[in-house]
Residue, then its C-alpha position, 0 to 999 in steps of 0.5 A: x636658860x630662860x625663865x617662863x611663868x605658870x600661867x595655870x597650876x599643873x598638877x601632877x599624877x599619882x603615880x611614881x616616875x619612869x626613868x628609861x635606859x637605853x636600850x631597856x624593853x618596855x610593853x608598848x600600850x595605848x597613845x594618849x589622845x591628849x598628848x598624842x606624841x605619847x605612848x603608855x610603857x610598862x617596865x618591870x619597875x612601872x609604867x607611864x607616859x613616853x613620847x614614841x619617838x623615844x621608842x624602837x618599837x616592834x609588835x606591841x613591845x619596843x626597846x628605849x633609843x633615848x633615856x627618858x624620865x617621866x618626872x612632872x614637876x607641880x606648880x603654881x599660877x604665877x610661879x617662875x621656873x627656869x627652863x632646862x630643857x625642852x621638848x616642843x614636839x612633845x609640848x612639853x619642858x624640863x623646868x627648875x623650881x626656885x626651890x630646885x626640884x626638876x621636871x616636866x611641865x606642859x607648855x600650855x600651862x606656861x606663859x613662853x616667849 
């Protein structure tokens, strides 16, 4: 496991985190322009962000390959995290507070060797 530094604060959204089953139906929505490799999907249980490539999507509806949380984890300028897991197609990484909590935080808010 590696240790990065938060460059910059990353803030979370409000909205509640997605956590994806395998082969669960999601409605399939727009893609992001920002983080391209993202999709919106909407479950019964709520919606947010899911890179498509998770996806076997079919006509505006998809069923989920790979599980997936959309968990995002805030942090600070200058905090240290550990890294758990990593989505560098995405840009994203799966990082560890000192304080334990887990989540997804964008590697351009992050100081990566």
């Amino acid at each position: 496991m590696s240790i990065v530094v938060a460059r910059i604060a990353h803030k979370i959204p409000d909205r509640a985190p997605l956590r994806l089953a395998v082969g669960e139906h999601v409605k399939v929505g727009e893609r992001d322009t920002e983080w391209p490799e993202f999709v919106f999907v909407t479950t019964h249980h709520g919606s947010g962000w899911v890179p498509a490539r998770r996806l076997s999507t079919a006509s505006g509806s998809a069923v989920v390959r790979a599980a997936y949380d959309t968990t995002e984890l805030p942090t600070e300028a200058g905090e240290r995290l550990e890294v758990v897991a990593e989505d560098r197609e995405s840009g994203w990484l799966w990082c560890r507070s000192s304080r334990g909590r887990e989540g997804w935080v964008p590697v351009k808010t992050l100081n990566v060797s």
